[in-house]
C-alpha positions as CSV (number, residue, x, y, z in Angstrom):
1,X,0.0,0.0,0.0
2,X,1.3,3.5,-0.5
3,X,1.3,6.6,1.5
4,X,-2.0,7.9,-1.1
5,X,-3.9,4.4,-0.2
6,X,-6.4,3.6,2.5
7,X,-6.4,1.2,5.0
8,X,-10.1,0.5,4.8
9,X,-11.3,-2.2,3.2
10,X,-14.3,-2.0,0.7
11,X,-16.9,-2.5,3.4
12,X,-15.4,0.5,5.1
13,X,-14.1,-1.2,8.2
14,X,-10.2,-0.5,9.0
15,X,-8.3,-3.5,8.0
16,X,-5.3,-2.7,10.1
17,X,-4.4,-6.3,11.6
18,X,-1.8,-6.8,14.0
19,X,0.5,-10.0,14.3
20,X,-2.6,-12.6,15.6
21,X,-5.1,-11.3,12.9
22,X,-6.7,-8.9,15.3
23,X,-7.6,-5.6,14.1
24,X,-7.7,-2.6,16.6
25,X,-11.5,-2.9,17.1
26,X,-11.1,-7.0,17.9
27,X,-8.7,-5.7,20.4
28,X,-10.5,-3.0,22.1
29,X,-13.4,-5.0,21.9
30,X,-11.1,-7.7,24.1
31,X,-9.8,-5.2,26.3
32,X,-13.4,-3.8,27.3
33,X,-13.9,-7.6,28.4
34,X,-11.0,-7.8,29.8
35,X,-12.3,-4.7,32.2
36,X,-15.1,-6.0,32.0
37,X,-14.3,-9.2,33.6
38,X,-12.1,-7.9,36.1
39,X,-14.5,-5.4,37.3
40,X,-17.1,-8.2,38.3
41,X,-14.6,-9.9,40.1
42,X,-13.6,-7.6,42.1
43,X,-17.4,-7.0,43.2
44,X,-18.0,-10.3,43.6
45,X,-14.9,-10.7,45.9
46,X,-16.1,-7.8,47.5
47,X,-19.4,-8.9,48.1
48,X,-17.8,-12.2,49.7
49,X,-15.6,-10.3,52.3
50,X,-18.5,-8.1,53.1
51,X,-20.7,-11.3,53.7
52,X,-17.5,-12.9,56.0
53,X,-17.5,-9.7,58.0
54,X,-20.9,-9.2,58.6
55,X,-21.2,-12.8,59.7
56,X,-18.1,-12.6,61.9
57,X,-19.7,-9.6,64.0
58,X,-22.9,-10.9,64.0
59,X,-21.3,-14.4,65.3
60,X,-19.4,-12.1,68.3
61,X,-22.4,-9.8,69.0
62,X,-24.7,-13.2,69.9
63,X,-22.1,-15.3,71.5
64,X,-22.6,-15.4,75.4
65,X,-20.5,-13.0,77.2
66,X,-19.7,-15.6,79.8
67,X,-17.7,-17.4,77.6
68,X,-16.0,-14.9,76.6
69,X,-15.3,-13.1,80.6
70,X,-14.6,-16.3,82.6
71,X,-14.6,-13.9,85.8
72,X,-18.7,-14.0,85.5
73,X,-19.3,-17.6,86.2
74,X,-23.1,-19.2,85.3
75,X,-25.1,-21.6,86.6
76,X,-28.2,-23.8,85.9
77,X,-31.0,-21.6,86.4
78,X,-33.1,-24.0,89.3
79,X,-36.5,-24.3,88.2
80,X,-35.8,-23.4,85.0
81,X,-33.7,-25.0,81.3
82,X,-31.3,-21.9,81.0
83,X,-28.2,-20.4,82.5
84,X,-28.0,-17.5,84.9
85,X,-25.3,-15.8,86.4
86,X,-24.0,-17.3,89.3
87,X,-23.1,-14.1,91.1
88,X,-26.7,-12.8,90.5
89,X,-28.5,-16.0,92.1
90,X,-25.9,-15.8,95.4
91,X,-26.9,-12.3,96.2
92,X,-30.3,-12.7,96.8
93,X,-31.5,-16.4,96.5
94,X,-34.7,-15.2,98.1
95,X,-36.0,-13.0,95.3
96,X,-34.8,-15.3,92.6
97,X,-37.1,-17.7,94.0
98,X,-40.0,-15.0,94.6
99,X,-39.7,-14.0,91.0
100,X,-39.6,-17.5,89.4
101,X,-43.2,-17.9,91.4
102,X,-44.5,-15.0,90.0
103,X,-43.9,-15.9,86.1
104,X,-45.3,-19.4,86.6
């Protein structure tokens, strides 16, 4: 071709082809993908750590803080199938039992 002649072929699309066959618009078109591709990822791994971090608090925020503080030791609540604080109950045994009465 010389310097007077036109790339374009004679359905008017440039016809400039790199070493694989490509032309420019194949590889924008591959790079947009490309972008494409890795800007779902990204989201999606986002989404994911969100997910584990949101779990992870909630997981904290629910477990029993006598478990985590082994200073407050807990007991079998008597009359009842649940856990109470021990310290709670050894204060005033009296009114524990005076309010267990009252719920029933």
């Amino acid at each position: 071709m010389g310097s007077s002649e036109s790339s374009l072929s004679s359905s008017g699309k440039n016809n400039n082809n790199n070493s694989n066959g490509e032309t420019s618009m194949d590889q924008e078109k591959n790079q947009l993908v490309s972008s494409d591709t890795a800007k779902a990822a990204a989201v999606v791994v986002g989404a994911v750590v969100l997910t584990a971090g949101i779990i992870g608090g909630l997981a904290s925020a629910f477990s029993s803080s006598s478990e985590n503080n082994p200073s407050r030791k807990t007991m079998k609540a008597p009359g009842r199938d649940s856990r109470i604080i021990r310290e709670d109950f050894e204060k005033d045994p009296k009114e524990y039992f005076r309010n267990l009465r009252r719920r029933d």
